[in-house]
N, CA, C and O atoms as a DFTB+ gen file, in Angstrom:
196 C
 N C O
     1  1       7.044    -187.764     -97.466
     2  2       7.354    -188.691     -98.553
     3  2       6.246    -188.626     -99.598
     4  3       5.043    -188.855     -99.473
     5  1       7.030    -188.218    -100.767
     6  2       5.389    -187.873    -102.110
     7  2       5.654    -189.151    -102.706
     8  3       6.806    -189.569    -102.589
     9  1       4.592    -190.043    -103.489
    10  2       4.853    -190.876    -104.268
    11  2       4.575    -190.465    -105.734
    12  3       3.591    -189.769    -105.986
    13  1       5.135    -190.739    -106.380
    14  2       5.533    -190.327    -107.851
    15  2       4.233    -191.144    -108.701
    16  3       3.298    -191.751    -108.180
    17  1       4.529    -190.928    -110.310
    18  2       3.069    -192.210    -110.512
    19  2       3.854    -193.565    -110.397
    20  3       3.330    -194.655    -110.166
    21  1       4.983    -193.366    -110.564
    22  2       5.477    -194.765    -111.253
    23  2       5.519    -195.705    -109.730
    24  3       5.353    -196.922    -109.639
    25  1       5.687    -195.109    -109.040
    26  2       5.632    -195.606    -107.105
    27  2       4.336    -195.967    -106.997
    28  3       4.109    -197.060    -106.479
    29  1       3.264    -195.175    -107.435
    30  2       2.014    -195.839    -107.007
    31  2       1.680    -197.321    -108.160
    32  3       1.218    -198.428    -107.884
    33  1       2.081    -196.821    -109.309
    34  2       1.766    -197.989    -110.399
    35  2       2.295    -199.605    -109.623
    36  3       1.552    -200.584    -109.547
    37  1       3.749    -199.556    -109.102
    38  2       4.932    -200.359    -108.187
    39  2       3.716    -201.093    -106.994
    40  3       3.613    -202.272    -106.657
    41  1       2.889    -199.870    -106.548
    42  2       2.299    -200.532    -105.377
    43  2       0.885    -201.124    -105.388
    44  3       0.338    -201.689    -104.441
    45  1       0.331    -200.882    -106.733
    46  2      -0.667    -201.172    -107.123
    47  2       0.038    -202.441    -107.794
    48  3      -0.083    -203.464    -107.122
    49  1       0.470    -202.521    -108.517
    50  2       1.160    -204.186    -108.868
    51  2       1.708    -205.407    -107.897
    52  3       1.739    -206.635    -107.975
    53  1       2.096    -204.468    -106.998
    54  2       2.067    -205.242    -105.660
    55  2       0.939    -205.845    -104.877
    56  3       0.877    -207.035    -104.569
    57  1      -0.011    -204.862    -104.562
    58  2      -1.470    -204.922    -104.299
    59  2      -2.143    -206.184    -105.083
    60  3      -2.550    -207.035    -104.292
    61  1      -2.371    -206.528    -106.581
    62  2      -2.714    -206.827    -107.317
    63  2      -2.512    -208.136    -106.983
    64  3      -3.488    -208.878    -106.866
    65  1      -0.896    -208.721    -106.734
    66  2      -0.642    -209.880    -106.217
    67  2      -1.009    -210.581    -105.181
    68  3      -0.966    -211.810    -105.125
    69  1      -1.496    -209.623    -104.058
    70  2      -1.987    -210.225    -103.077
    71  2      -3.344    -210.347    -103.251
    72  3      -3.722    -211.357    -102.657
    73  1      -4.467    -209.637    -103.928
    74  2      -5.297    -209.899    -104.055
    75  2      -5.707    -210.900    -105.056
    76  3      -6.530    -211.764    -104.753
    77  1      -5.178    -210.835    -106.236
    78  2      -5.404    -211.473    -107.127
    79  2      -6.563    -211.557    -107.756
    80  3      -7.220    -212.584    -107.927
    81  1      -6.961    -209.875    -108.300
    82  2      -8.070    -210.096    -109.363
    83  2      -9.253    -209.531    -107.954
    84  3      -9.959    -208.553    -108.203
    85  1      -9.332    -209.960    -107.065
    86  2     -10.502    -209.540    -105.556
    87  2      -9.888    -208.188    -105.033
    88  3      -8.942    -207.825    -104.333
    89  1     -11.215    -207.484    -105.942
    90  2     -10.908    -205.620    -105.459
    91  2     -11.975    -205.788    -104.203
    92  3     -13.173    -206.071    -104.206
    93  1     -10.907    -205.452    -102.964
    94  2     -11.302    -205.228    -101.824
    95  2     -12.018    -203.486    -101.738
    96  3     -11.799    -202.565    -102.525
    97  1     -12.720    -203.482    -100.760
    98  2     -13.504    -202.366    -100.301
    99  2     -12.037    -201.133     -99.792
   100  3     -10.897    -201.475     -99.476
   101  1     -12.386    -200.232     -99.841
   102  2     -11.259    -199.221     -99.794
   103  2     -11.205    -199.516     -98.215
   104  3     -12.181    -199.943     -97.599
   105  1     -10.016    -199.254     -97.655
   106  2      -9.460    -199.274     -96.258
   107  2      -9.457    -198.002     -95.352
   108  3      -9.458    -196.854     -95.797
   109  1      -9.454    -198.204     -94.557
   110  2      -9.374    -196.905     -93.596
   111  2      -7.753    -195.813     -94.216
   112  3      -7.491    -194.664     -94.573
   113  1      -7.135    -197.022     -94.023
   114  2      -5.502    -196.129     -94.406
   115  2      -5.660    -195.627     -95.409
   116  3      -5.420    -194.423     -95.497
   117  1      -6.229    -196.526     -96.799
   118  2      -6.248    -195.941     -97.863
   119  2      -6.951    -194.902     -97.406
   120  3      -6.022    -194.136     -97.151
   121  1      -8.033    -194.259     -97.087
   122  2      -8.910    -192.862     -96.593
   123  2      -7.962    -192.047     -96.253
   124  3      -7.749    -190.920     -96.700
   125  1      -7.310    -192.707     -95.341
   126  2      -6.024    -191.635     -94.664
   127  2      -4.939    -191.487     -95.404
   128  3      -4.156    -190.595     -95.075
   129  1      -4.730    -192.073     -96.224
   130  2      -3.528    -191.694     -96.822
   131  2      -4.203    -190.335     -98.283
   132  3      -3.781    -189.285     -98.767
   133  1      -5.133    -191.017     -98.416
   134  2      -5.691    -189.810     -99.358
   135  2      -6.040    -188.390     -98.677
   136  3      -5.955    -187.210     -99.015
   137  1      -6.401    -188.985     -97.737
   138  2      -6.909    -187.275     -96.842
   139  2      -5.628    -186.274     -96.741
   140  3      -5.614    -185.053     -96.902
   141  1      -4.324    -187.348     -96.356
   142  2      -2.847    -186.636     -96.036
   143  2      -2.798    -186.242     -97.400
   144  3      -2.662    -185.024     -97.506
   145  1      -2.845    -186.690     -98.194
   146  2      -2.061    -186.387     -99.586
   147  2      -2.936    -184.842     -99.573
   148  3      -2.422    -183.756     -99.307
   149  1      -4.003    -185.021     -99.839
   150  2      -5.350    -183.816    -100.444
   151  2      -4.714    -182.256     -99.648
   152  3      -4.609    -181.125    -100.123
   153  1      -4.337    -182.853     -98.119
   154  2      -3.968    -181.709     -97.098
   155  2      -2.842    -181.158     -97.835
   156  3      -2.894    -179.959     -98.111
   157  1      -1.405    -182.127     -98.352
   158  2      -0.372    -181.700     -98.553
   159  2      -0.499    -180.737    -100.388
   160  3       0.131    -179.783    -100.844
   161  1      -1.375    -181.414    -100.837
   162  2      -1.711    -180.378    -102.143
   163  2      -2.095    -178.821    -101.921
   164  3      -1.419    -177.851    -102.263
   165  1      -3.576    -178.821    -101.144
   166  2      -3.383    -177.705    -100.102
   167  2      -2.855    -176.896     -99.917
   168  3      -2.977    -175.749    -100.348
   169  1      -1.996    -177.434     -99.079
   170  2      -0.764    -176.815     -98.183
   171  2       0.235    -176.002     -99.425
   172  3       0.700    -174.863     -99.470
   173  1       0.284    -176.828    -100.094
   174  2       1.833    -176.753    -101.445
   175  2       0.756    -175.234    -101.810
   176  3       1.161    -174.140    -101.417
   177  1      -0.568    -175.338    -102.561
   178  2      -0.840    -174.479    -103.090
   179  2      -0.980    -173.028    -102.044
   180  3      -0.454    -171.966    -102.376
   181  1      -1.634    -173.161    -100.977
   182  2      -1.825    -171.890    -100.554
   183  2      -0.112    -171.163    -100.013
   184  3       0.223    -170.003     -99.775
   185  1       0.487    -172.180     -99.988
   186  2       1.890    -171.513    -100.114
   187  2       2.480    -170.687    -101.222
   188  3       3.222    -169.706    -101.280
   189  1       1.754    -171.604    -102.226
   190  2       2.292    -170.528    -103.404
   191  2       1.581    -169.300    -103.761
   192  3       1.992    -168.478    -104.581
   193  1       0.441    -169.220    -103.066
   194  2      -0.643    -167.810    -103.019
   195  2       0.109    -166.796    -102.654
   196  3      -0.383    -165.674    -102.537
């Protein structure tokens, strides 16, 4: 599942509400979800090599 920008903008506005203005310290998931993403860029490119 890729998220598009407009999906992340959606979940960052979401985010926003629960925090309200209090930017929390980055999360483990968030780490992991960036690490998956970074792998799947990766992946996409050395495929196209």
């Amino acid at each position: 599942m890729t998220a598009t920008g407009r999906n992340r903008d959606e979940v960052a506005r979401e985010r926003a509400k629960y925090f309200e203005g209090v930017k929390p310290l980055v999360t483990r998931q968030e780490v992991d979800e960036a690490i998956a993403e970074q792998r799947r860029i990766w992946e996409q490119q050395n495929q196209q090599q």
